[in-house]
C-alpha positions as CSV (number, residue, x, y, z in Angstrom):
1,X,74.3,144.0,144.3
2,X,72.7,147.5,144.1
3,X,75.3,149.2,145.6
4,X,77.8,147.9,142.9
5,X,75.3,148.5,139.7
6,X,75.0,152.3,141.6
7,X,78.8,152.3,141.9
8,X,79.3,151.3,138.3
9,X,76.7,154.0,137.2
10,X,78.1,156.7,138.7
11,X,81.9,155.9,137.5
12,X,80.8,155.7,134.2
13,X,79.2,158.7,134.5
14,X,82.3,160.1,136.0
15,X,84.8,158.8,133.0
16,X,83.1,160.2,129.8
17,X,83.5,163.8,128.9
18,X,81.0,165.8,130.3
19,X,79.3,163.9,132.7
20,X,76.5,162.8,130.7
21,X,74.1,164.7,131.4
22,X,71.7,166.7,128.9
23,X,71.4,169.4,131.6
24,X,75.3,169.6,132.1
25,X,76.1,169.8,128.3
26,X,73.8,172.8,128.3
27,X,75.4,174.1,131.1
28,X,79.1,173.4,129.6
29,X,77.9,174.9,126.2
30,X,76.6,178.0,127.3
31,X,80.1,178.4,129.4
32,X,82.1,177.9,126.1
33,X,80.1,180.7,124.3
34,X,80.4,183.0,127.0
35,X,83.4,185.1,126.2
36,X,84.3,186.4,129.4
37,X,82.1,187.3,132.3
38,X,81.9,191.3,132.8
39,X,81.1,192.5,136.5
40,X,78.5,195.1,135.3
41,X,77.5,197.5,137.3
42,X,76.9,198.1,141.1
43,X,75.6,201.2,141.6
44,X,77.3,203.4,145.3
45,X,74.6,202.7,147.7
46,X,74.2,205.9,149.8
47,X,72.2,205.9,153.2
48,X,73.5,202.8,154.7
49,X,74.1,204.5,158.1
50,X,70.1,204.8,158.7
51,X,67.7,207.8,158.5
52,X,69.6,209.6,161.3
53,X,73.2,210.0,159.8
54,X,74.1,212.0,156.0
55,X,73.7,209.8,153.1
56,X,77.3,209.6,153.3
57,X,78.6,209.0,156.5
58,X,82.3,210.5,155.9
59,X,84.8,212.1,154.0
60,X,88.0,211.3,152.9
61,X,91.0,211.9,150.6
62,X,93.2,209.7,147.7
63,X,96.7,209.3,149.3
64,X,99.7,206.8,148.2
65,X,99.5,207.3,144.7
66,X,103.3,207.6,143.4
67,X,104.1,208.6,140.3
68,X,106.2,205.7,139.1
69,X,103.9,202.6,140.1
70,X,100.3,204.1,140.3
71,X,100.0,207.9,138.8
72,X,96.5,207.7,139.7
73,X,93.6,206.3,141.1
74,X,90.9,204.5,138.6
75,X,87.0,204.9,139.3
76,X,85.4,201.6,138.6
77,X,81.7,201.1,138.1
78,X,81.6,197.9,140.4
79,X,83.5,197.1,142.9
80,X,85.8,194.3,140.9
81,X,89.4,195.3,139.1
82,X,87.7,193.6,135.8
83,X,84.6,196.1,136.3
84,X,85.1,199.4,133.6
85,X,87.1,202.1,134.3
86,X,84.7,205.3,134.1
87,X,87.1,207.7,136.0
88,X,90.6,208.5,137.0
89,X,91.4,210.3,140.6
90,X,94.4,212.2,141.6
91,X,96.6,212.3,144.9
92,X,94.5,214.9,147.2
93,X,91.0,214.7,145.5
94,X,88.5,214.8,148.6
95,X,85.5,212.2,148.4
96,X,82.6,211.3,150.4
97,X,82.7,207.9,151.3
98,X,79.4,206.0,151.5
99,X,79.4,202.5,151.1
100,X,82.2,199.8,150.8
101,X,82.7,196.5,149.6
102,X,81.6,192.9,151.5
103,X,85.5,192.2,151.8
104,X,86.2,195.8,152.6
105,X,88.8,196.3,149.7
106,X,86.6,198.9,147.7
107,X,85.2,202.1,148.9
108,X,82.3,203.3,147.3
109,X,82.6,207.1,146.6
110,X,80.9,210.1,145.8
111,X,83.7,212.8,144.0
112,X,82.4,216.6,144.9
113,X,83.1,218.8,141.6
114,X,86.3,220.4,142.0
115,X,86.4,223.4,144.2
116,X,82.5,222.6,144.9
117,X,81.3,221.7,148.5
118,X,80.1,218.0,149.5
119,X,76.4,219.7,149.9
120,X,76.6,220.2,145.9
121,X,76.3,215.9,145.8
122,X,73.2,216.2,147.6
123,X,74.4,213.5,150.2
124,X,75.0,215.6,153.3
125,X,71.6,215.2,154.5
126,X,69.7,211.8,155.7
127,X,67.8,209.7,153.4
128,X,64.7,207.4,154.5
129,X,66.5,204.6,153.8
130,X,69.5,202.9,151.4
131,X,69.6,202.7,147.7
132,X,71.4,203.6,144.8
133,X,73.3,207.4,144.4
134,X,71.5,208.7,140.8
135,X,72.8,212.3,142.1
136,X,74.9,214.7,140.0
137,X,78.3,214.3,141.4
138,X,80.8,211.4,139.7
139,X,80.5,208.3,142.1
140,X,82.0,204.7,141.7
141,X,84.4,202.5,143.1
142,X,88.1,202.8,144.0
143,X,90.4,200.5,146.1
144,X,90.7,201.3,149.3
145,X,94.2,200.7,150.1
146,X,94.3,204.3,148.2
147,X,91.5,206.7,150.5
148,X,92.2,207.8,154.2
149,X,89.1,209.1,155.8
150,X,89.2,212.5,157.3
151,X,87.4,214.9,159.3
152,X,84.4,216.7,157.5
């Protein structure tokens, strides 16, 4: 007999339009005022590698952008496509690449002024340990379907 007064509390619980909960109706609320969630952002953590490799562990360039179907290569401030757009990269432009994404598709970059040298971004040499890049260089996130590492 409990099982079916249980049963029967939990079905009707089920059938009416927001569970009946106080604490779900807050919940559902709050959802519906929400606009749209925004990603924020997720600072390029540098010195992932440990305190015996650079800050940035490699280099690398922006290849595969065409003309027609991507003319170039946006900087995002987290690693998400919804995330703001605070940059735009060219085919060519080196970067030093220090941190990715969990699922690997975004590359967090450092962007060396043009013409300047990767020592200029102040993450060629070790740091005691991981944290966010606050250095002078441009950094963010771009996919990485679009960087190729390369040598120094």
């Amino acid at each position: 007999m409990k099982r079916l007064a249980l049963a029967l509390c939990l079905l009707s619980m089920a059938c009416s339009p927001r569970g009946g909960s106080g604490d779900a109706d807050a919940i559902y609320n709050a959802g519906e005022q929400e606009a749209q969630l925004s990603p924020g952002v997720q600072p390029v953590r540098i010195g992932e590698g440990g305190p015996g490799f650079a800050a940035c562990a490699a280099a690398g360039t922006v290849v595969n952008l065409s003309p027609q179907d991507q003319p170039y290569l946006p900087i995002h401030a987290a690693p998400f496509a919804e995330a703001s757009e605070i940059g735009r990269l060219e085919n060519g432009t080196a970067l030093l690449l220090c941190s990715h994404s969990i699922d690997q598709r975004w590359q967090g970059v450092v962007v060396p002024p043009a013409g300047g040298v990767p020592a200029d971004c102040g993450v060629s040499a070790p740091v005691a340990s991981p944290r966010g890049y606050a250095g002078p260089c441009r950094s963010g996130w771009v996919s990485a379907a679009f960087v190729r590492a390369r040598a120094g």
